[in-house]
VEXTIPA-435901 format. One record per residue: x, y, z of N, C-alpha, C in turn. Coordinates in nm, 4 decimals. Atoms other than C-alpha are relative to their C-alpha. Layout:
N
{node {X Y Z} {X Y Z} {X Y Z}}
...
# end
This chain:
191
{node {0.0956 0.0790 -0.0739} {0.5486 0.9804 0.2086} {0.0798 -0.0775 0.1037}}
{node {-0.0887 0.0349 -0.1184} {0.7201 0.9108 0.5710} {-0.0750 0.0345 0.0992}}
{node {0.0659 -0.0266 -0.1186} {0.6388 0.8380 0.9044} {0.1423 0.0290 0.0854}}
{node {-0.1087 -0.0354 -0.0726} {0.8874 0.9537 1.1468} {0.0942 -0.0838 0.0842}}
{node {-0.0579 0.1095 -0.0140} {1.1192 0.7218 1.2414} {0.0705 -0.0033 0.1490}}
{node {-0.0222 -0.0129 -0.1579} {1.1216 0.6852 1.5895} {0.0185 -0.1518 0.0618}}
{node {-0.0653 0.1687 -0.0245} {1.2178 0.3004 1.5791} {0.0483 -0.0630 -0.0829}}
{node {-0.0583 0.1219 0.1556} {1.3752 0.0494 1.3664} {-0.1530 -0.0354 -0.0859}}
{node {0.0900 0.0442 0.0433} {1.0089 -0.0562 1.3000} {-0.0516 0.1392 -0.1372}}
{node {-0.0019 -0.0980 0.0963} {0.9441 0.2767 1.1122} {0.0974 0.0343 -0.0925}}
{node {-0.0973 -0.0154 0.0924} {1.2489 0.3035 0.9582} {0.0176 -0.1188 -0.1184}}
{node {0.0982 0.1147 0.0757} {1.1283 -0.0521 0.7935} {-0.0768 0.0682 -0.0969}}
{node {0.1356 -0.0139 0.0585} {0.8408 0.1051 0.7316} {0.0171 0.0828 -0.1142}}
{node {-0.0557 -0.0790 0.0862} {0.9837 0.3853 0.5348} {0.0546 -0.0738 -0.1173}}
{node {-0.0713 0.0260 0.1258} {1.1508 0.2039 0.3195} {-0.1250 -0.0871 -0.1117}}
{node {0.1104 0.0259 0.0902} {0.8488 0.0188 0.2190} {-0.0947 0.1367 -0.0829}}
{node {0.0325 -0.0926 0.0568} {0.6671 0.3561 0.1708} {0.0367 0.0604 -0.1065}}
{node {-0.0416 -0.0230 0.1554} {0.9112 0.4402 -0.0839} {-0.0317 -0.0281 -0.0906}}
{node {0.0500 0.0738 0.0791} {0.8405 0.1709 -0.2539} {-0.1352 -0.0224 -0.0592}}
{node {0.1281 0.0269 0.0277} {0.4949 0.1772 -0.2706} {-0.0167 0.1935 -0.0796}}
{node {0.0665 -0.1224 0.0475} {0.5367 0.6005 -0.3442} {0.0574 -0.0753 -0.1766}}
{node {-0.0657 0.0595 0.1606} {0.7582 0.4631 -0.6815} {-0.1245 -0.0904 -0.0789}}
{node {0.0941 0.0837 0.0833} {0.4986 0.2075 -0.7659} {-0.1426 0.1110 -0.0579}}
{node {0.0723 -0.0863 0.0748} {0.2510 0.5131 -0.7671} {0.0301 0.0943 -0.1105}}
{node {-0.0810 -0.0534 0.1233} {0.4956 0.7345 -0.9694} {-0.0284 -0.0921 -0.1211}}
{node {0.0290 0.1036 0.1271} {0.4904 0.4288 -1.2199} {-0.0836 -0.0400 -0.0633}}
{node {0.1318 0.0411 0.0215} {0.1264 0.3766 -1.2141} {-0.0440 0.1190 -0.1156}}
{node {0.0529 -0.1547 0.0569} {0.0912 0.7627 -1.3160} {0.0625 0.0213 -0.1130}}
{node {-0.0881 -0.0538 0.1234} {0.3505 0.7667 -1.5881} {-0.0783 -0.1134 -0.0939}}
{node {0.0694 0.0830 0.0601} {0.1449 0.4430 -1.7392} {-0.1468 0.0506 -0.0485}}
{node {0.1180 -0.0274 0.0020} {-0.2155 0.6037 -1.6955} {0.0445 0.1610 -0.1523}}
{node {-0.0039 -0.1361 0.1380} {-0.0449 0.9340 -1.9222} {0.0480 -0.0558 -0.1059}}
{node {-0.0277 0.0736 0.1384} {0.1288 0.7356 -2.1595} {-0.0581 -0.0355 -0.0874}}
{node {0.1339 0.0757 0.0834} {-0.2249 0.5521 -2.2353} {-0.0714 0.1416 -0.0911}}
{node {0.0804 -0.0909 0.0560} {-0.3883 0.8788 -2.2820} {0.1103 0.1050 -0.0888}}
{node {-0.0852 -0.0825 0.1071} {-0.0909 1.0414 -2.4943} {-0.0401 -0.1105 -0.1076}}
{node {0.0414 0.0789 0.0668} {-0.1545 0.7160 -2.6743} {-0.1201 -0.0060 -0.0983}}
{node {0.1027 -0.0342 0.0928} {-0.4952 0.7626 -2.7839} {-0.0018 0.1206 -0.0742}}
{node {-0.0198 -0.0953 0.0938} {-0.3994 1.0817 -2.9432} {0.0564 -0.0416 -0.0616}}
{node {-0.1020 0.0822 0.1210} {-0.1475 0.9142 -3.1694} {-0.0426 -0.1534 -0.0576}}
{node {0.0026 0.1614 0.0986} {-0.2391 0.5489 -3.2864} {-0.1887 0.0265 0.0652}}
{node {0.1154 0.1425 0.0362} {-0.5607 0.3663 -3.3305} {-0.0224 -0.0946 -0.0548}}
{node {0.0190 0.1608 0.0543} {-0.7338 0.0355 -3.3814} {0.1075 -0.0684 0.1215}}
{node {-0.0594 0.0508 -0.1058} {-0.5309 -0.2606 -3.2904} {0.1558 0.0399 0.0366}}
{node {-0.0898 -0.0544 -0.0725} {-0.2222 -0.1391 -3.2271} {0.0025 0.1085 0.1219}}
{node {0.0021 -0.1491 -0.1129} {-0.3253 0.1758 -2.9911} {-0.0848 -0.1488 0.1530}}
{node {0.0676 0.0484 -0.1034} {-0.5527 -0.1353 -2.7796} {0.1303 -0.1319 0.0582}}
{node {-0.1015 0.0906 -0.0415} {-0.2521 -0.3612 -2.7794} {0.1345 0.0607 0.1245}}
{node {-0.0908 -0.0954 -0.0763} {-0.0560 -0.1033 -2.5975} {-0.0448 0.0225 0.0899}}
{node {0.1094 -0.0840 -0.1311} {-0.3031 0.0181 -2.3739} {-0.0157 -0.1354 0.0528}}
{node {-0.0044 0.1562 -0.0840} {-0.3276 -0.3591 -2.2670} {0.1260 0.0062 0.0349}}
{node {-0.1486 -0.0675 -0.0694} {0.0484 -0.3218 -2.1842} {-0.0040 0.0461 0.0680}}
{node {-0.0242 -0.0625 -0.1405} {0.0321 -0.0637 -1.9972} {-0.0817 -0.0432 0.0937}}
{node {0.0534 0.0311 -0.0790} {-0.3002 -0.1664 -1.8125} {0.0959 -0.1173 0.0583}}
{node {-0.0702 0.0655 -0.0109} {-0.0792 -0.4793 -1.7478} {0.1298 0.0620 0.0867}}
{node {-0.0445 -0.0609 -0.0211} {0.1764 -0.2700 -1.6468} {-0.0352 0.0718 0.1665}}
{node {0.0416 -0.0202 -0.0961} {-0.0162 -0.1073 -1.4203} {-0.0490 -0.0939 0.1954}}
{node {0.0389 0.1335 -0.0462} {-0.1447 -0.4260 -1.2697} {0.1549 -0.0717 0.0842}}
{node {-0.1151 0.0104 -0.0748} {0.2050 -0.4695 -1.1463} {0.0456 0.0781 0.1285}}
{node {-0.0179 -0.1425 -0.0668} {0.2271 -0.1565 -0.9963} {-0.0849 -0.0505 0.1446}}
{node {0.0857 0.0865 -0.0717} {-0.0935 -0.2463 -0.7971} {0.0546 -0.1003 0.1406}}
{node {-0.0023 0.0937 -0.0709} {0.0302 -0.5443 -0.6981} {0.0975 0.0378 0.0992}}
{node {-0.1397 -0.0409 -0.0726} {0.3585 -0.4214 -0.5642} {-0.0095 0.1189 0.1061}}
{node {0.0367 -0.0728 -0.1056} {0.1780 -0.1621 -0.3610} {-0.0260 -0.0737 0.1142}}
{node {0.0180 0.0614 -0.1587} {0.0267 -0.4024 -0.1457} {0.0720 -0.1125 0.0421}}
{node {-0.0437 0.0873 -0.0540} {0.2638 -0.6840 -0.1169} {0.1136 0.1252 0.0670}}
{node {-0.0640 -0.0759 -0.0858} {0.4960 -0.3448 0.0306} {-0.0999 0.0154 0.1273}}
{node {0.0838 -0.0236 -0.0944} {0.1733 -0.2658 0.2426} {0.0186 -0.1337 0.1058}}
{node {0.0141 0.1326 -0.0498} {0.1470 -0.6511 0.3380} {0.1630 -0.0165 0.0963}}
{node {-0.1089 -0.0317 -0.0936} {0.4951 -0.6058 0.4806} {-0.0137 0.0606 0.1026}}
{node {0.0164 -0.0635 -0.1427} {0.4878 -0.3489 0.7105} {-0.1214 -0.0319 0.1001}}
{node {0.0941 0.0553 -0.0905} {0.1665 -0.5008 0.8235} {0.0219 -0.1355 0.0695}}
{node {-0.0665 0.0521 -0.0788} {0.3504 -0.7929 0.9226} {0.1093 0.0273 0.0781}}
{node {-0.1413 -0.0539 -0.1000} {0.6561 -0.6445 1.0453} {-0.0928 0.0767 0.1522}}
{node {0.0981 -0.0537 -0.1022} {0.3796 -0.4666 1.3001} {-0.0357 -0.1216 0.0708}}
{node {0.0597 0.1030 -0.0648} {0.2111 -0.7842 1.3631} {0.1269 -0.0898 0.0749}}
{node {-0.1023 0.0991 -0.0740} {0.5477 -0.9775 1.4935} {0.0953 0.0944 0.0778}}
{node {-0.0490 -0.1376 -0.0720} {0.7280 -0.6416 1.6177} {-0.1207 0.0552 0.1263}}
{node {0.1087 -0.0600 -0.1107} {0.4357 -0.5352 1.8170} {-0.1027 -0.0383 0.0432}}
{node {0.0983 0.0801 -0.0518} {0.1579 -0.7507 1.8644} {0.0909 -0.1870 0.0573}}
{node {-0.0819 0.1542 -0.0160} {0.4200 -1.0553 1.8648} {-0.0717 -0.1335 -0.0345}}
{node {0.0131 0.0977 0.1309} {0.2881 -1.2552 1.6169} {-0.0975 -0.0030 -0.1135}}
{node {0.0059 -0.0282 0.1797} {0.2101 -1.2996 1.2416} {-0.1219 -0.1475 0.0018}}
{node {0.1167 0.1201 -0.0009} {-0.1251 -1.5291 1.1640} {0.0431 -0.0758 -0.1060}}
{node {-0.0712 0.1258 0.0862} {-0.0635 -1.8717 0.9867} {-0.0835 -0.0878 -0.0591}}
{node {0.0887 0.0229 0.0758} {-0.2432 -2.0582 0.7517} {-0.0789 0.0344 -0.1187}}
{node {0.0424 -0.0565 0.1205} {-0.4436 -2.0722 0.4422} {-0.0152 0.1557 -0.0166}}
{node {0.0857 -0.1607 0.0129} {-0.6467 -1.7274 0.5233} {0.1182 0.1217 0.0486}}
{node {-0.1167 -0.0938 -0.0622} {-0.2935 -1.5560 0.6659} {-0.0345 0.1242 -0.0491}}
{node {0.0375 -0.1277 0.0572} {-0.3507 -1.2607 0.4652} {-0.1111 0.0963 0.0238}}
{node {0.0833 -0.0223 -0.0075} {-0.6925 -1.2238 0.5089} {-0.0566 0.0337 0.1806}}
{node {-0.0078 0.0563 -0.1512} {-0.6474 -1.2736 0.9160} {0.0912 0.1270 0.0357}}
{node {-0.0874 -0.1204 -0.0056} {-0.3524 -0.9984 0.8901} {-0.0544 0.0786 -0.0343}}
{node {0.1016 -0.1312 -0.0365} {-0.6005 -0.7420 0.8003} {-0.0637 0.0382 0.0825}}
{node {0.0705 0.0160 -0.1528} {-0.8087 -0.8370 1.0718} {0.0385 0.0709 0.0912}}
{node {-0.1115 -0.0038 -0.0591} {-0.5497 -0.8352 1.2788} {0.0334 0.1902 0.0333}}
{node {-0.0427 -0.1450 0.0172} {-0.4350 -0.4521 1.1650} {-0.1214 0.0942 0.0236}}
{node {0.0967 -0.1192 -0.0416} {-0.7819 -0.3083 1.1895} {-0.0588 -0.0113 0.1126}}
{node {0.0439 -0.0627 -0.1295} {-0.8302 -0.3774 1.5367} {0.0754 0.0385 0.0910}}
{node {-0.0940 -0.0440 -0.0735} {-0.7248 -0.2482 1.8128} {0.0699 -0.1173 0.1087}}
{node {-0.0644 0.1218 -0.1385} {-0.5189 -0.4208 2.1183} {0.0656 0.0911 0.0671}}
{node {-0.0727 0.0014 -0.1445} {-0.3589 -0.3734 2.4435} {0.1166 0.1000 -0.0616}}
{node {-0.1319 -0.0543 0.0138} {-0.0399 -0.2792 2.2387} {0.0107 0.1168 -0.0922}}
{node {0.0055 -0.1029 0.1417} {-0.1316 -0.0953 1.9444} {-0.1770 0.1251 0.0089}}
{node {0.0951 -0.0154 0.0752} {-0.4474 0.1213 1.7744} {-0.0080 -0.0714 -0.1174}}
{node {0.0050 0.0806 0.1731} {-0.5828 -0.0197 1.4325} {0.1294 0.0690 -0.0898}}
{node {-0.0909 -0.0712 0.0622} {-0.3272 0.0400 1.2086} {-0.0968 0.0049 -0.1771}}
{node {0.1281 -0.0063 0.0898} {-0.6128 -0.0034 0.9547} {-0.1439 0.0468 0.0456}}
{node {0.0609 -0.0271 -0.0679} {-0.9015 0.2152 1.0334} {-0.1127 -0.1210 -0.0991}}
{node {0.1380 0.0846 0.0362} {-1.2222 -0.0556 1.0019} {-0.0942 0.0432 -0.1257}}
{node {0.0954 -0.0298 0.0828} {-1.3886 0.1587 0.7773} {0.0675 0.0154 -0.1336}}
{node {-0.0887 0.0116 0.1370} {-1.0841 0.1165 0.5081} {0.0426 -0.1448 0.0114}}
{node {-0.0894 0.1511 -0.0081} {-1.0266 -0.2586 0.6069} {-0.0437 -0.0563 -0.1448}}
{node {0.0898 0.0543 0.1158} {-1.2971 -0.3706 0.3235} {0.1022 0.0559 -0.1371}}
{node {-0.0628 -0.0509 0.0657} {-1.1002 -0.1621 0.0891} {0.1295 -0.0626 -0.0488}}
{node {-0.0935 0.0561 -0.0126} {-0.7570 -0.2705 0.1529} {-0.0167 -0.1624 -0.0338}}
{node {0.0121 0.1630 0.0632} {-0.9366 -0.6568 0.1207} {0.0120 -0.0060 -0.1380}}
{node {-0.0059 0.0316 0.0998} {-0.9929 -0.5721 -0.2048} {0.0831 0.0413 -0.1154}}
{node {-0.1718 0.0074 0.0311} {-0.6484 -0.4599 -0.2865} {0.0813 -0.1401 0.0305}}
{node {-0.0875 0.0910 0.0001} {-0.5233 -0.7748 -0.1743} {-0.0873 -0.0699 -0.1190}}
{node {0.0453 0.0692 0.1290} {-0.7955 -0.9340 -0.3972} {0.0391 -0.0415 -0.1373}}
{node {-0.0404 -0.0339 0.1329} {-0.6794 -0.7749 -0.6809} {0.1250 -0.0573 -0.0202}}
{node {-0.1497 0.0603 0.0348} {-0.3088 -0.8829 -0.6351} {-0.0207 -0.1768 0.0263}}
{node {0.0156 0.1334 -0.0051} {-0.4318 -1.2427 -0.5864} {-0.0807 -0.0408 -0.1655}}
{node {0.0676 -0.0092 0.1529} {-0.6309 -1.1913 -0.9650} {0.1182 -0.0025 -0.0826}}
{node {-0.0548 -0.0722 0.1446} {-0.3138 -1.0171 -1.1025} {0.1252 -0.1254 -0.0249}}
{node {-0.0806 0.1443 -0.0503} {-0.1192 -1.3466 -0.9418} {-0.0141 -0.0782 -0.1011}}
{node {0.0361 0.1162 0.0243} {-0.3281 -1.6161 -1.0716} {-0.0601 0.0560 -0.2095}}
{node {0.0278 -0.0730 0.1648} {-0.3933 -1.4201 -1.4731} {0.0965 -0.0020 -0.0623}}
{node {-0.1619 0.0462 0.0794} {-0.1743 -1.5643 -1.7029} {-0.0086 0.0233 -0.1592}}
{node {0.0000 -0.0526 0.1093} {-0.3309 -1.5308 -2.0247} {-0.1741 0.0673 -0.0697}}
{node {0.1731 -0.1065 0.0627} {-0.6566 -1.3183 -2.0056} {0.0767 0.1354 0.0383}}
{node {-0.0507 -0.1346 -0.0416} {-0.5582 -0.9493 -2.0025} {-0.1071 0.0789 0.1118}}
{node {0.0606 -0.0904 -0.0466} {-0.6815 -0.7230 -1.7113} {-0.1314 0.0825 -0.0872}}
{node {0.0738 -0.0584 0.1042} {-0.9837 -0.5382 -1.8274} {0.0544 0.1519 0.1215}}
{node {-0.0716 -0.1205 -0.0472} {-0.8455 -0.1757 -1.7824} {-0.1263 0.0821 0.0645}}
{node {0.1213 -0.0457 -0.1141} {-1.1913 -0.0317 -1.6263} {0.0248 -0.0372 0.1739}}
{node {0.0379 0.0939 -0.1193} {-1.1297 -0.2512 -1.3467} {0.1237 0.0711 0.0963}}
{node {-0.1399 -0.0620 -0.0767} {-0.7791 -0.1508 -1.2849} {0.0247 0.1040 0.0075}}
{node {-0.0475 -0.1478 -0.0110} {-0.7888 0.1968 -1.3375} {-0.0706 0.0613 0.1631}}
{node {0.0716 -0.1068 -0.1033} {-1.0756 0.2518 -1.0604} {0.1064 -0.1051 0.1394}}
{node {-0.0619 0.0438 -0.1050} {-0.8655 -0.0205 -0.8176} {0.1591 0.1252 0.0323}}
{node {-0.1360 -0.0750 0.0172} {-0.5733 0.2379 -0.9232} {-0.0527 0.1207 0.0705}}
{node {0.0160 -0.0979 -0.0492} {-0.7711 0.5447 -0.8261} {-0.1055 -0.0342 0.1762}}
{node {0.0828 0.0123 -0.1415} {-0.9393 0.3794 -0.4842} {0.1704 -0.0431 0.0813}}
{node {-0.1286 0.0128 -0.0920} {-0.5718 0.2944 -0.3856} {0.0871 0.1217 0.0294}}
{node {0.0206 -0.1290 0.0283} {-0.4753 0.6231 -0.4667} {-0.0455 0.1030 0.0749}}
{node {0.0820 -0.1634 -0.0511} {-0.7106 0.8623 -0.3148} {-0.0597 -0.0471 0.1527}}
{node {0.0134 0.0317 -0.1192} {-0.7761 0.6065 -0.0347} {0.0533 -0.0434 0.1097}}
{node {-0.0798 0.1037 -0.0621} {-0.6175 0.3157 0.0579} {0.1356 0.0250 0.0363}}
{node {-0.1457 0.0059 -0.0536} {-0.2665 0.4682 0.0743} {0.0297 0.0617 0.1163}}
{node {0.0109 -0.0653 -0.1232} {-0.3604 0.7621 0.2810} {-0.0260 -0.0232 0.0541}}
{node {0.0809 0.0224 -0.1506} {-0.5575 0.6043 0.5109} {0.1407 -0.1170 0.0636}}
{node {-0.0861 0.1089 -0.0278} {-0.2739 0.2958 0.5553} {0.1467 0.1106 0.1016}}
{node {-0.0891 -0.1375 -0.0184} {-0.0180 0.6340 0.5701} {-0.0590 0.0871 0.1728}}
{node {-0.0016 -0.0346 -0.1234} {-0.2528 0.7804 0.8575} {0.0122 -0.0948 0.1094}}
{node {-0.0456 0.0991 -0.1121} {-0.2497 0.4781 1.0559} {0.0738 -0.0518 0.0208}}
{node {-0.1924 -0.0222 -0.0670} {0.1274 0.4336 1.0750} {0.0186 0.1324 0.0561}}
{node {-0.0596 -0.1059 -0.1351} {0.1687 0.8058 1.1850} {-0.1041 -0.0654 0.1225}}
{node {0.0942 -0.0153 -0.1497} {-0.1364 0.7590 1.4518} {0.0988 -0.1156 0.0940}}
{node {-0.0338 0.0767 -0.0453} {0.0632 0.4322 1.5332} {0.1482 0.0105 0.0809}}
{node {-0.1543 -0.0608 -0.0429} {0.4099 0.6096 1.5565} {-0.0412 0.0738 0.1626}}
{node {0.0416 -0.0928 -0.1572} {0.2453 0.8888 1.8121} {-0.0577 -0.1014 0.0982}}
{node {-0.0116 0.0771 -0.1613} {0.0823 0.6330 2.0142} {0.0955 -0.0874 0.0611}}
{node {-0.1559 0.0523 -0.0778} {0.3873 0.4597 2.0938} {0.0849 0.1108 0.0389}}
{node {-0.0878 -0.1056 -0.0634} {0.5522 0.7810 2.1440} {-0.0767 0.0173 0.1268}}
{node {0.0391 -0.0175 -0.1120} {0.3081 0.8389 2.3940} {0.0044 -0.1562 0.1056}}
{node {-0.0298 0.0641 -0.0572} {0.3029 0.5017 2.5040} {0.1339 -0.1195 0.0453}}
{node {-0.0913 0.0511 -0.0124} {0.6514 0.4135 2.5719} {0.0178 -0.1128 0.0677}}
{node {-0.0123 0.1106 -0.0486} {0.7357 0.0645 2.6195} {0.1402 -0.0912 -0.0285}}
{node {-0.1238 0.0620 0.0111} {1.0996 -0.1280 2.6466} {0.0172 -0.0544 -0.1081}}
{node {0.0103 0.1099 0.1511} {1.0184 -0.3501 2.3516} {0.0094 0.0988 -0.0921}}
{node {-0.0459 -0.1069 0.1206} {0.9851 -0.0076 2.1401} {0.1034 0.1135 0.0535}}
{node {-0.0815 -0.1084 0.0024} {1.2433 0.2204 2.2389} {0.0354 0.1039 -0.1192}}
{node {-0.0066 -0.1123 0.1380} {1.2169 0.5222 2.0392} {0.1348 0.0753 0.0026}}
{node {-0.2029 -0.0565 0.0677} {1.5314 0.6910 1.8457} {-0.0003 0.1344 0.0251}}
{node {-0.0723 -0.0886 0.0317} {1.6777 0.9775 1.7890} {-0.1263 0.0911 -0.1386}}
{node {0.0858 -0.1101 0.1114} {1.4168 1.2520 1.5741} {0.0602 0.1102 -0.0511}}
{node {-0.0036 -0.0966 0.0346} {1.5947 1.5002 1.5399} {0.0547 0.0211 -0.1438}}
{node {-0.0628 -0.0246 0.1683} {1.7363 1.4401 1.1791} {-0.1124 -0.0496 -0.1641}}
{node {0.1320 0.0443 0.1406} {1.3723 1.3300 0.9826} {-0.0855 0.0444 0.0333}}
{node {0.1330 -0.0078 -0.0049} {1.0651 1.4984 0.9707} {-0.0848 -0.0481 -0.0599}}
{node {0.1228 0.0725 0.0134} {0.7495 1.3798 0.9035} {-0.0442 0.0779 -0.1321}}
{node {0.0793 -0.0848 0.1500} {0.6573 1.4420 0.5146} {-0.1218 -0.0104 -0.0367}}
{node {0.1503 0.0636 0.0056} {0.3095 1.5084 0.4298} {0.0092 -0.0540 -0.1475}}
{node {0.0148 0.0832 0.0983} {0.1983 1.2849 0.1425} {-0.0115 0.0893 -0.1480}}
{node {-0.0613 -0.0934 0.1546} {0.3167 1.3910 -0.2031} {-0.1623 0.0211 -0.0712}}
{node {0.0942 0.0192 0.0552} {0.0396 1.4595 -0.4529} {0.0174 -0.1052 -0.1494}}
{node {0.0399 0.0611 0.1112} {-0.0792 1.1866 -0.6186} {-0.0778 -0.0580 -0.0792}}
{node {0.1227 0.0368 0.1103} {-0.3177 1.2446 -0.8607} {0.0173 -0.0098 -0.1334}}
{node {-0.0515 0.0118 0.1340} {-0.3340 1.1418 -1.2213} {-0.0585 0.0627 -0.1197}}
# end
């Protein structure tokens, strides 16, 4: 999961992508574990575990979008030239990413912004939850809408964002050297 690294800003970006493909790897080895789980134990021990991992998961989650929340600032102060401030910052940096401007396209298409809000939601729940456990319904479908949506769509609007700066070359982005990374399409990750 790579966008082609045709600036320092992508090559950033990449490295967050990693990070966020690992957190899905981790998510997926948690979601089989649960269900190898219910073949082997029951009662409370098989629900004490499976709270673990949901928990577990819930990390995962979170660590997707505070990587996302990165490169969406590194965009916003790299290329729009500046990062929103204040209570709602977060909520203002989506904004921000799903529209367009002068310098950029959305790097969030509008019709996945709602989505992505409620990925940050969730990591502001998994924040402030200290001793109620996740209810694993909740997190599995935030797991499979980040998943099957939210990553790819975040994923197409960094490439779209790469090519229109390739096309629209501007001093502030000077693009690199391509010829040693191609552009990987997105691994499969389903669980």
């Amino acid at each position: 999961m790579k966008v082609t690294p045709s600036s320092a800003l992508f090559v950033r970006a990449n490295a967050h992508l990693e990070g966020i493909s690992a957190e899905l790897d981790r998510a997926r080895k948690s979601v089989r574990n649960m269900k190898d789980l219910e073949g082997n134990l029951q009662g409370e021990r098989l629900e004490e575990l499976k709270d673990a991992l949901t928990d577990s998961i819930g990390r995962n989650l979170h660590g997707i979008y505070c990587e996302m929340e990165s490169v969406f600032e590194d965009i916003a102060r790299t290329v729009d030239g500046e990062v929103p401030s204040g209570p709602q910052w977060h909520s203002e940096l989506l904004l921000q990413m799903s529209a367009e401007t002068s310098r950029r396209p959305p790097v969030i298409d509008p019709s996945l912004r709602l989505a992505v809000h409620d990925l940050m939601k969730f990591r502001h729940v998994f924040r402030k939850t200290y001793a109620e456990p996740l209810r694993r319904k909740d997190v599995l479908a935030c797991l499979k809408r980040t998943r099957d949506e939210i990553v790819p769509g975040v994923l197409a609007g960094l490439r779209g964002l790469e090519a229109w700066m390739q096309l629209e070359p501007s001093p502030a982005f000077a693009t690199g050297d391509n010829d040693s990374t191609d552009s990987e399409e997105t691994p499969e990750l389903g669980i």
